[in-house]
N, C-alpha and C positions, 0 to 999 in steps of 0.2 A: 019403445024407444024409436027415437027418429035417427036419422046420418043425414046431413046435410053436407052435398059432394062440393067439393068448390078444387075443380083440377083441370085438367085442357084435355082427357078423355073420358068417355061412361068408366063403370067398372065393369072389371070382366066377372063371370062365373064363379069363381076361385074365392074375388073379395067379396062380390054378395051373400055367396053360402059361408064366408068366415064371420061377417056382421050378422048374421042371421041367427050362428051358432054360438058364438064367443060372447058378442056382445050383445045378443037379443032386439036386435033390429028389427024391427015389421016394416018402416015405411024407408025409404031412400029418395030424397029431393034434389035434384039436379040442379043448378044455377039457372034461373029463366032466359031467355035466348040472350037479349041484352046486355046481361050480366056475365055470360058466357063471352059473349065475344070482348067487352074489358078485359076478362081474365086472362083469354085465349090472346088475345096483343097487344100487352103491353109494350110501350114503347120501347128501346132499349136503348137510346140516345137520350139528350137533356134531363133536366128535371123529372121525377120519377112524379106520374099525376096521382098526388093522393086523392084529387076528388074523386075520381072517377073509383078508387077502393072505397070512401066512404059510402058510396049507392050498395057495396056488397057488405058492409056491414052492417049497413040498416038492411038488408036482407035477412041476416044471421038475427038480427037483435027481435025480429018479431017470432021467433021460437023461445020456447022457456029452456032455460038452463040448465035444467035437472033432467032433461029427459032425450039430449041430443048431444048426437056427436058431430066433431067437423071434418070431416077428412079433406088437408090442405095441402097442395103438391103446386108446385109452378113457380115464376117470376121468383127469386132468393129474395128481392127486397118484398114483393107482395109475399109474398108466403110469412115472412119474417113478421110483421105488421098483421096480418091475419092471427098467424098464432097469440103473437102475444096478446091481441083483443082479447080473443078467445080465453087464453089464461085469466085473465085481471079482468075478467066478466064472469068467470064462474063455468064456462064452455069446458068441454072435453075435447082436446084436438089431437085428432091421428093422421098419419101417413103409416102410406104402405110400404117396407121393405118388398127385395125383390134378387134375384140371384141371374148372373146373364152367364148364358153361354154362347159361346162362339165357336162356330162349325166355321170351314175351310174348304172349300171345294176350288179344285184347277181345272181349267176345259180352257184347254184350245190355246196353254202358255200363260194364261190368267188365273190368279187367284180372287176369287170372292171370296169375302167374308159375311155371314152372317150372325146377326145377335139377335137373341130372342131371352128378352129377360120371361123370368117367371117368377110370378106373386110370391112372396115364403109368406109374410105376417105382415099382418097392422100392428105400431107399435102407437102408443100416446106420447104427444111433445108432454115436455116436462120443464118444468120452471125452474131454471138456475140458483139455489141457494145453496151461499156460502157463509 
């Protein structure tokens, strides 16, 4: 089984040994640098550029179907548009849940706050039928 990443960080430790174990993952494909940086800026003003998503799904579309996952995290409308490919192509698409905490610290009359989420599961998007 393959995973093909498509999100705006690597993964960490936690999701590769859970794709490894859970899902039987051997190989993990990153977005090629190009394709990374579409993802990683999308616009957030005007028109949303679907061309620039269709180079990533002809990315996706030269793996076979039956033997990959997609794990899709970013932009709501590209994430949205990704999965659904994924669904109505026959793809398995996951994102990773994640649980944050937040620690408090005061020095000096200030309050920091910190957040550090951490990994819990990959879950699979799921196709809406009613």
């Amino acid at each position: 089984m393959k995973a093909l990443v498509i999100t705006s960080h690597r993964l960490n430790d936690e999701q590769i040994l859970e794709l490894q174990s859970r899902y039987k993952v051997e190989e993990i494909i990153y977005l090629p640098e190009d394709l990374q940086n579409i993802w990683s800026n999308i616009e957030p003003s005007g028109e949303f550029p679907i061309d620039n998503l269709k180079k990533i799904v002809s990315w996706i579309s030269k793996e076979k179907r039956e033997n990959v996952f997609v794990i899709v995290q970013g932009e709501f409308g590209a994430t949205f548009l990704i999965v659904d490919y994924c669904l109505k192509n026959g793809y398995k698409a996951l994102y990773a849940t994640s649980k944050r905490q937040v620690k408090e610290e005061v020095k000096e009359g200030e309050t920091h706050t910190i957040r550090v989420f951490k990994h819990v599961n990959f879950r699979e998007y799921k196709e809406w039928k009613c």
